[in-house]
One Martini backbone bead per residue (centre of mass of N, CA, C, O) as a GRO file, in nm:
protein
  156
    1UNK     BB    1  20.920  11.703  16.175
    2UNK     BB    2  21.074  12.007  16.082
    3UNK     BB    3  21.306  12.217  16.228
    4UNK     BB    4  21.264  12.540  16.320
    5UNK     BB    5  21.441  12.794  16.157
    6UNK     BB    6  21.505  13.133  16.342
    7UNK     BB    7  21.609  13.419  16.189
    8UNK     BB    8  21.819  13.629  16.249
    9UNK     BB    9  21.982  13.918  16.176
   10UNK     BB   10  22.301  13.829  16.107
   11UNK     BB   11  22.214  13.626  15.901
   12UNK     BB   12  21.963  13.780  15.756
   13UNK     BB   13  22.202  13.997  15.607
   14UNK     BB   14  22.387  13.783  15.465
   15UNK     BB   15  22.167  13.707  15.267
   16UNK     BB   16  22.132  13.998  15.155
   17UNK     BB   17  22.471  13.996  15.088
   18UNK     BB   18  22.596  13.736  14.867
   19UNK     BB   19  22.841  13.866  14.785
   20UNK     BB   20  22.991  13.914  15.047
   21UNK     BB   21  23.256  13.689  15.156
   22UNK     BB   22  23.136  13.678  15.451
   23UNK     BB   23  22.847  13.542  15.332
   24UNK     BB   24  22.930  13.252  15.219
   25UNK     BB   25  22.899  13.058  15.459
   26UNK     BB   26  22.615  13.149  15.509
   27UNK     BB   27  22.483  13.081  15.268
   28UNK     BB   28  22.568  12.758  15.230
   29UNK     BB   29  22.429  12.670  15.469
   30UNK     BB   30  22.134  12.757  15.411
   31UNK     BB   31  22.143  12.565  15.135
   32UNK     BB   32  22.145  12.320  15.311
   33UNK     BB   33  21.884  12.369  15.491
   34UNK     BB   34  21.676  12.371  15.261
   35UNK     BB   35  21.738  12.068  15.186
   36UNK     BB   36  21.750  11.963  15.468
   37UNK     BB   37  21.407  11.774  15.608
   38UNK     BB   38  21.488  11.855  15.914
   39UNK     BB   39  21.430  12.155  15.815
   40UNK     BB   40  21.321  12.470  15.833
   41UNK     BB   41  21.335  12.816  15.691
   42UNK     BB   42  21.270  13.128  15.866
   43UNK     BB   43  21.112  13.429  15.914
   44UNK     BB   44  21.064  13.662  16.110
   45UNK     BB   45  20.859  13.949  16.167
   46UNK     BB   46  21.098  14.065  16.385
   47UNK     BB   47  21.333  14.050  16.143
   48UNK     BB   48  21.198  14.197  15.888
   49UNK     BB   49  21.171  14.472  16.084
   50UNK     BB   50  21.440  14.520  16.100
   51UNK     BB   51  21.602  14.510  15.858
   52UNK     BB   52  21.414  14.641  15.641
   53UNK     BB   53  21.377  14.930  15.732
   54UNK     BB   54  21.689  14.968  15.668
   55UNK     BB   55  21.671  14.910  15.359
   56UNK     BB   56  21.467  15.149  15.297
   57UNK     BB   57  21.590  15.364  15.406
   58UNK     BB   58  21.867  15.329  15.216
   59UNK     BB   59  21.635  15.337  14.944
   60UNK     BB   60  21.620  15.646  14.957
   61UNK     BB   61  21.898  15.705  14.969
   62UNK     BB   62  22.179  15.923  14.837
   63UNK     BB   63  22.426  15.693  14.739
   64UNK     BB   64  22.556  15.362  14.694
   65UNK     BB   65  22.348  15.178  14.877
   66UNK     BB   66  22.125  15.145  14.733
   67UNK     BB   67  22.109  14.916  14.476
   68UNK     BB   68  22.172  14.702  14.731
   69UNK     BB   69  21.929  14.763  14.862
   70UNK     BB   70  21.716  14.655  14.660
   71UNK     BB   71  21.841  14.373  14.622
   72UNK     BB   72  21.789  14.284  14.913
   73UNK     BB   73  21.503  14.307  14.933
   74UNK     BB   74  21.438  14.110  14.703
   75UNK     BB   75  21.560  13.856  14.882
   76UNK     BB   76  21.370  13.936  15.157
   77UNK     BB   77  21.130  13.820  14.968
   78UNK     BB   78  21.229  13.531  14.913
   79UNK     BB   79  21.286  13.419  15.228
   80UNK     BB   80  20.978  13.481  15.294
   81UNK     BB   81  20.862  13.295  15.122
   82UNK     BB   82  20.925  13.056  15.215
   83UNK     BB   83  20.929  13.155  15.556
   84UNK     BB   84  20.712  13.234  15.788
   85UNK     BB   85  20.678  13.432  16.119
   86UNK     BB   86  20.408  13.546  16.289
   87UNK     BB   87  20.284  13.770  16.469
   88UNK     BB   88  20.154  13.827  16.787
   89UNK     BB   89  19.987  13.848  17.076
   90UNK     BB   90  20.106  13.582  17.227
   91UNK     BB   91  20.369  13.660  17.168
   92UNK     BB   92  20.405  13.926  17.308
   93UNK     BB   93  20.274  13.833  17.612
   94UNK     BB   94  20.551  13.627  17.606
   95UNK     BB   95  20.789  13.878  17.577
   96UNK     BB   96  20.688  14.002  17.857
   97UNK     BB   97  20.741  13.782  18.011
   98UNK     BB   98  21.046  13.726  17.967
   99UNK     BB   99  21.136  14.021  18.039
  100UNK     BB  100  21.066  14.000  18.334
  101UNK     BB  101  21.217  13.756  18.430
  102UNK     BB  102  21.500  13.848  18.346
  103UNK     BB  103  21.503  14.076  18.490
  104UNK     BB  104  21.439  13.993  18.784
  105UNK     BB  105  21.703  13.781  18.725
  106UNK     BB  106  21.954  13.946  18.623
  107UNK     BB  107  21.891  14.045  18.295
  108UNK     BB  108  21.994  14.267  18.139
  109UNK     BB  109  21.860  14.418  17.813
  110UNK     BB  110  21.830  14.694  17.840
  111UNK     BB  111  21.647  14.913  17.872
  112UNK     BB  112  21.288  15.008  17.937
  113UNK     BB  113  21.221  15.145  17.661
  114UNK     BB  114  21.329  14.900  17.498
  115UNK     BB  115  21.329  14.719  17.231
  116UNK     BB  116  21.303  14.363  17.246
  117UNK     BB  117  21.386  14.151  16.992
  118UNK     BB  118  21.508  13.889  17.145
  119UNK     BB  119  21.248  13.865  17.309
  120UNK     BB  120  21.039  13.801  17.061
  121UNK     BB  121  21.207  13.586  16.901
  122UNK     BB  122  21.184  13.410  17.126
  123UNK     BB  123  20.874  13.386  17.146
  124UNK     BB  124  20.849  13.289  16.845
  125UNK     BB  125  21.044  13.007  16.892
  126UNK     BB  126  20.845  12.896  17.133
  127UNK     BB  127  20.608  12.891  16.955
  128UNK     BB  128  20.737  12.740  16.713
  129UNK     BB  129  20.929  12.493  16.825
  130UNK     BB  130  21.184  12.668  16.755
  131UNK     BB  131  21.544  12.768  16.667
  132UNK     BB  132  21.799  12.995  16.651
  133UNK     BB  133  21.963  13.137  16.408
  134UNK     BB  134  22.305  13.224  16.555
  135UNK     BB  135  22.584  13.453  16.661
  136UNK     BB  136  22.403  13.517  16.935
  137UNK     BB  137  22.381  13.284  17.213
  138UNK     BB  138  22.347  13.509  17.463
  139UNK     BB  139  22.069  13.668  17.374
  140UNK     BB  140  21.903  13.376  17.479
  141UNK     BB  141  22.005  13.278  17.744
  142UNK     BB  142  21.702  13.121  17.905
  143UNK     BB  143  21.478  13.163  17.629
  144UNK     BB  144  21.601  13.017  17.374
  145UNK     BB  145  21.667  12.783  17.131
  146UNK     BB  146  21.977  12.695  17.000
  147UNK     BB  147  22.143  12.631  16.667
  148UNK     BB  148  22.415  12.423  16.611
  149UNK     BB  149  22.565  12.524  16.334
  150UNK     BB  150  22.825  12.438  16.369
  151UNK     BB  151  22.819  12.149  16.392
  152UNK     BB  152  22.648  12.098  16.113
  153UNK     BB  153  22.847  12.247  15.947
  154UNK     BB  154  23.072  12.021  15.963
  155UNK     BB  155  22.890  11.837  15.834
  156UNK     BB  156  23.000  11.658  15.532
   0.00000   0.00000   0.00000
């Protein structure tokens, strides 16, 4: 059974914007992750609710930056159609406990009244026994496992 790989927004942002020079190496990772039958990749549903949000913002407003928000979007339901990992109940009521645990336990994710997106992430992570694809794996640190993306990339 191939390994899930869970997009983080900091990566799923670089994918839907596979123009721009900084994304081409992370473009070309997802491309052999795609072809490699060790790996499934997905787009978790808390983060295409993410960066989607955000996108769509931009494709209404009058700016310079609306056509290539509208080709983004066109990038992240093609990315969404590959592989989707949907909310549940019991997702939220494990991010619920792990925002809990990591309070407790002297690890403060910012204030309580925001919303943990990296803790609903991990708990989609958890529960799909899948990896965080990110390039921010303090965020994740002691709530899911994170793909080691670097060791990864090297080999050739």
């Amino acid at each position: 059974m191939p390994t899930l790989l869970l997009l983080d927004s900091n990566i799923l942002s670089k994918l839907v914007r596979p123009d721009l020079d900084d994304s081409q190496p992370v473009v070309a990772l997802v491309d052999r992750l795609l072809e490699d039958s060790h790996f499934a990749v997905c787009v978790p549903e808390i983060v295409d609710y993410e960066l989607r949000r955000k996108l769509l913002h931009l494709a209404r407003r009058r700016h310079q930056g609306r056509r290539w928000a509208h080709e983004a979007l066109t990038y992240l339901d093609k990315l969404v159609a590959v592989g989707y990992i949907p909310l549940t109940t019991e997702t939220m009521r494990l991010a619920a406990d792990l925002w809990a645990q990591t309070r407790a336990g002297g690890q403060l994710r910012g204030s309580e009244e925001r919303l943990d997106v990296d803790v609903i992430l991990a708990a989609q992570a958890r529960q799909a026994g899948g990896q965080i694809f990110t390039t921010n794996e303090r965020h994740f640190r002691n709530v899911a496992d994170v793909f080691d993306w670097q060791s990864y990339h090297g080999i050739t």
